[in-house]
C-alpha positions as CSV (number, residue, x, y, z in Angstrom):
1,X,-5.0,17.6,-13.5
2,X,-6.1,19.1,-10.6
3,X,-8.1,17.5,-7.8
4,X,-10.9,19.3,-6.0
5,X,-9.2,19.2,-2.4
6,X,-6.3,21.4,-4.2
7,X,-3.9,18.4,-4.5
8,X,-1.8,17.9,-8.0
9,X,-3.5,14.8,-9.6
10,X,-2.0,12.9,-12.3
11,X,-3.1,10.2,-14.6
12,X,-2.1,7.6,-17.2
13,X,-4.7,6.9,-19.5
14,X,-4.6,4.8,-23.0
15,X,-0.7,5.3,-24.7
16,X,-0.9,8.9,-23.4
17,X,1.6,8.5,-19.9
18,X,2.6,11.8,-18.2
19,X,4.0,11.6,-14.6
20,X,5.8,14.1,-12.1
21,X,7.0,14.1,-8.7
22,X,4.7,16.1,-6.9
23,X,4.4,18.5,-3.7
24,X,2.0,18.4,-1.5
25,X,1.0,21.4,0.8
26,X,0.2,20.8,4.7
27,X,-2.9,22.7,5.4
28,X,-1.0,25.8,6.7
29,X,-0.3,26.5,3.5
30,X,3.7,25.1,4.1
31,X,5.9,23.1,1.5
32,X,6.4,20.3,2.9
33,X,9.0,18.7,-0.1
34,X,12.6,18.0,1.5
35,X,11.1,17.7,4.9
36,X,9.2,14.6,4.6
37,X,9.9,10.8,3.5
38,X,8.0,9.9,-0.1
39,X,6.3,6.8,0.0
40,X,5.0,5.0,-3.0
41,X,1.4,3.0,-2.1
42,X,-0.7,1.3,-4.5
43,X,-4.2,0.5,-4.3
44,X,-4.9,-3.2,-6.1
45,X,-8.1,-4.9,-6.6
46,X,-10.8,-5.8,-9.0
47,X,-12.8,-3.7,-10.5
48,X,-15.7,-1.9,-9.0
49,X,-14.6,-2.5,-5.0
50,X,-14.0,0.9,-4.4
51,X,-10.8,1.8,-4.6
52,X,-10.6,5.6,-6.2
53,X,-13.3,6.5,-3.7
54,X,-10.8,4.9,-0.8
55,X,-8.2,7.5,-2.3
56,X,-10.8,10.1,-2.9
57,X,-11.7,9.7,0.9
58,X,-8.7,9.9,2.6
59,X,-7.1,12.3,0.5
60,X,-10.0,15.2,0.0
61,X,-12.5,13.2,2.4
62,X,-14.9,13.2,-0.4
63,X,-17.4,10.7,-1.3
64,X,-18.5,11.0,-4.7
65,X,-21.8,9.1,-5.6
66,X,-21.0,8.8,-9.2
67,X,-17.1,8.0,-9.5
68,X,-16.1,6.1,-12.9
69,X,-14.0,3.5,-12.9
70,X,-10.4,4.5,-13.7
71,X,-8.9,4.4,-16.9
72,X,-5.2,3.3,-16.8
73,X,-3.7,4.6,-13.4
74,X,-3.7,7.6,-11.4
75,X,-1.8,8.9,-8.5
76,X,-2.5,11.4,-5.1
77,X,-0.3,12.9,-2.7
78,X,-0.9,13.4,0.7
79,X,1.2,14.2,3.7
80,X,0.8,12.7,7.0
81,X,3.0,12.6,10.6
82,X,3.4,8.9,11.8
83,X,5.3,8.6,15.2
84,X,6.5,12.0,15.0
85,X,7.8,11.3,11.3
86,X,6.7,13.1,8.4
87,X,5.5,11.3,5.6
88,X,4.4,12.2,1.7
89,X,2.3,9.1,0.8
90,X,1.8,8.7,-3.4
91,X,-1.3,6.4,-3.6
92,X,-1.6,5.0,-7.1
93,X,-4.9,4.0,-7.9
94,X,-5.1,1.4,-10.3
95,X,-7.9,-0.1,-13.4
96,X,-8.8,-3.3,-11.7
97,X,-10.0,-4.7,-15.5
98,X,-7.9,-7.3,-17.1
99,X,-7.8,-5.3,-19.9
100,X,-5.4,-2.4,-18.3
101,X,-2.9,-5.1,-17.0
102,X,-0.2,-3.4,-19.4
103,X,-1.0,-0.2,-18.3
104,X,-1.0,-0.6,-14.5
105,X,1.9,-3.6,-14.0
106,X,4.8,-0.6,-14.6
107,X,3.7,1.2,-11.6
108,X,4.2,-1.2,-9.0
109,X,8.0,-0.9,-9.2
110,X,9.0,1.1,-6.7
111,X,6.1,0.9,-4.3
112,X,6.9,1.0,-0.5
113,X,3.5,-0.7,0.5
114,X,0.7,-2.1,-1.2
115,X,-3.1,-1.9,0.2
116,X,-5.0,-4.8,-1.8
117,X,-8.6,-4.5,-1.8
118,X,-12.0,-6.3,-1.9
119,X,-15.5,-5.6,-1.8
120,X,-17.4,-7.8,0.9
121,X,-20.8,-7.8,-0.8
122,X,-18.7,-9.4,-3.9
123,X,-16.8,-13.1,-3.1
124,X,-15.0,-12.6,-6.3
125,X,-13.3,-9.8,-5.7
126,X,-12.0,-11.6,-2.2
127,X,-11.3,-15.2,-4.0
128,X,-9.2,-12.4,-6.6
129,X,-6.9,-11.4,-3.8
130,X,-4.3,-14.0,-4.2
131,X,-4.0,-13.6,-7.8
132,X,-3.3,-9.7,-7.2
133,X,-0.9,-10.3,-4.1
134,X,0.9,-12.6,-6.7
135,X,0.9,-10.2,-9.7
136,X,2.1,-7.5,-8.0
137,X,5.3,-9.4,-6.7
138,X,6.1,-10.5,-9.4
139,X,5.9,-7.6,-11.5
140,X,7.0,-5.5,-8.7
141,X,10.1,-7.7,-8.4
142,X,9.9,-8.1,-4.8
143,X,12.0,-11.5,-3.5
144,X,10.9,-11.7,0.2
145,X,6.8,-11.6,-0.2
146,X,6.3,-12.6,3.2
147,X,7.8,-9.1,4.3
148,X,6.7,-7.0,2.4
149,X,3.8,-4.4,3.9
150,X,0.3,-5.7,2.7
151,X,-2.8,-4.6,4.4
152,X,-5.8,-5.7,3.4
153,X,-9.1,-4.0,2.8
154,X,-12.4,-5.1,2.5
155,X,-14.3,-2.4,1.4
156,X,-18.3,-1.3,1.2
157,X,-18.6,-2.7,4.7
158,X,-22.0,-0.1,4.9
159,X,-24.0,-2.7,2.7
160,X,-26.3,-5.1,4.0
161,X,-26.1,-7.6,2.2
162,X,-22.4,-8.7,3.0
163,X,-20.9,-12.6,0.9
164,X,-17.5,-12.5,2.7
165,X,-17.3,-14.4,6.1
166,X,-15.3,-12.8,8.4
167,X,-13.4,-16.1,9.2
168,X,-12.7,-16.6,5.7
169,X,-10.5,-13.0,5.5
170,X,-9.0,-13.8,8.5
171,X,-7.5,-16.9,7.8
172,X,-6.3,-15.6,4.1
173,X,-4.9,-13.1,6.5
174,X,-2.9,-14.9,8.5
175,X,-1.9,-17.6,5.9
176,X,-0.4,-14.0,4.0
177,X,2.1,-13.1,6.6
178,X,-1.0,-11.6,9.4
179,X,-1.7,-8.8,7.2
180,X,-3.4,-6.5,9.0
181,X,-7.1,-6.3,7.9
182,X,-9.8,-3.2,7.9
183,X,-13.2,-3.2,6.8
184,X,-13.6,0.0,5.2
185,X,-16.1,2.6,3.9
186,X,-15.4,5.1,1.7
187,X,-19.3,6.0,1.6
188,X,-19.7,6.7,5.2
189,X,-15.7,7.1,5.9
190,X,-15.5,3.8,8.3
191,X,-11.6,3.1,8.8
192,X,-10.4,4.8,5.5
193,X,-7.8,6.6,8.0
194,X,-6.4,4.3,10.0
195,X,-5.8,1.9,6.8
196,X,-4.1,4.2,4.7
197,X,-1.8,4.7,8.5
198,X,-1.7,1.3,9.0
199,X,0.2,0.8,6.0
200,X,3.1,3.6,7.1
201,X,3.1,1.9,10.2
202,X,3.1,-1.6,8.8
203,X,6.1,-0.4,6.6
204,X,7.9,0.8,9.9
205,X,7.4,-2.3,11.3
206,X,8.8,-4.7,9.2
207,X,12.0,-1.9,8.6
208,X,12.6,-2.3,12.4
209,X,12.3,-6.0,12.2
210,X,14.6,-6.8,9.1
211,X,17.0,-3.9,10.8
212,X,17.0,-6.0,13.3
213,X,17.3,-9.6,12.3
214,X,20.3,-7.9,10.3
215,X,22.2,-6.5,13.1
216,X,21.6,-9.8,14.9
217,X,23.5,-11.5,12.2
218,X,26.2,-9.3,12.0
219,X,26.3,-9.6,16.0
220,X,27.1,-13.3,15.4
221,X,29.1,-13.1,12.7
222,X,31.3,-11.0,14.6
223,X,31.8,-13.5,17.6
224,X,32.5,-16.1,14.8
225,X,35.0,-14.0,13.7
226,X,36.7,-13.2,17.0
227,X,36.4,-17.6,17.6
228,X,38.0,-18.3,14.8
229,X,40.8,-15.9,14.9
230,X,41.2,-17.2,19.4
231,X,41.7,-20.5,17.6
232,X,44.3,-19.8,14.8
233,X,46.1,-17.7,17.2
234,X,46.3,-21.3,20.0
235,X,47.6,-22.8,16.7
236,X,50.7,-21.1,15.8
């Protein structure tokens, strides 16, 4: 399929599945494959909170008045620079009904980030949150949950007539690792950017830090190395 801002789109729908890796053209009209990182995002959340118009938005900055709700799963490509890196983020947009869960749980192998979404004029979709966070690990096979790039949105933040306290989100926030958190607006366009960013940066983040922590340990497991050998050297 082909998606109005000239971007390839693809879809799953029913037992029909047909995927490609695709490439994305820069606005000048460049290829951009082989220069830029791929990066697998997923959109989760119930049904209804917005999430194809999210994608929609950032990707074509379209807002259309009359979107369905997917069927199955779909995917977008778009290319952005993040720190003076180039990226290709794949943002898989998934059927939030219970009845797709076959369909959509194969796609979240693989992913590099994982935005989950709720709608804050509906309390369900927020109360929902855990149980997505915790299907997607698990079928997603991630071990370390706790560092792994969540962000969280909470989308439709244009309505008036808004059921999620803002103390609420934050402290399911910070209890899930201090996701960041945006109240988004794919009608008006509020924040759709710098969430979809703040998941490359977010996945940058905890890189550096588990890069880190690693070269720490190998720091120390050097001078235990070096101790030990001091030690059986005094003894022979």
């Amino acid at each position: 399929m082909r998606g109005d801002s000239g971007c390839d789109r693809v879809g799953v729908m029913g037992n029909l599945q047909f995927i490609g890796l695709l490439n994305w053209s820069s606005e000048n009209g460049e290829d951009m494959s082989g220069k830029s990182k791929l990066l697998k995002v997923v959109l989760l959340g119930d049904g209804g909170v917005g999430k194809s118009s999210l994608m929609n938005r950032f990707v074509s900055g379209k807002f259309d008045v009359q979107s369905f709700h997917t069927i199955g799963v779909e995917f977008l490509n778009k290319d952005v620079s993040v720190d003076g890196d180039n990226y290709t983020m794949q943002i898989w947009d998934t059927a939030g009904q219970e009845r797709f869960k076959s369909l959509r749980t194969p796609f979240y192998r693989g992913a590099d980030c994982c935005l989950l979404t709720y709608a804050v004029d509906d309390i369900q979709s927020f109360k929902n949150l855990s149980m997505w966070k915790k299907e997607f690990l698990y079928f997603a096979d991630i071990q370390d949950g706790m560092n792994f790039p969540f962000v969280i949105l909470g989308n439709k933040c244009d309505v008036q007539n808004k059921v999620v306290n803002d103390s609420d989100i934050q402290e399911w926030c910070r209890l899930n690792g201090n996701a960041p958190l945006f109240l988004t607006s794919a009608k008006d366009a509020t924040n759709v950017e710098k969430a979809f960013i703040a998941a490359v940066l977010r996945l940058k983040e905890l890189e550096d830090f588990i890069e880190t922590r690693q070269t720490n340990a190998d720091t120390v497991d050097l001078k235990k190395k070096a101790k030990m050998t001091n030690n059986n050297s005094c003894c022979n």
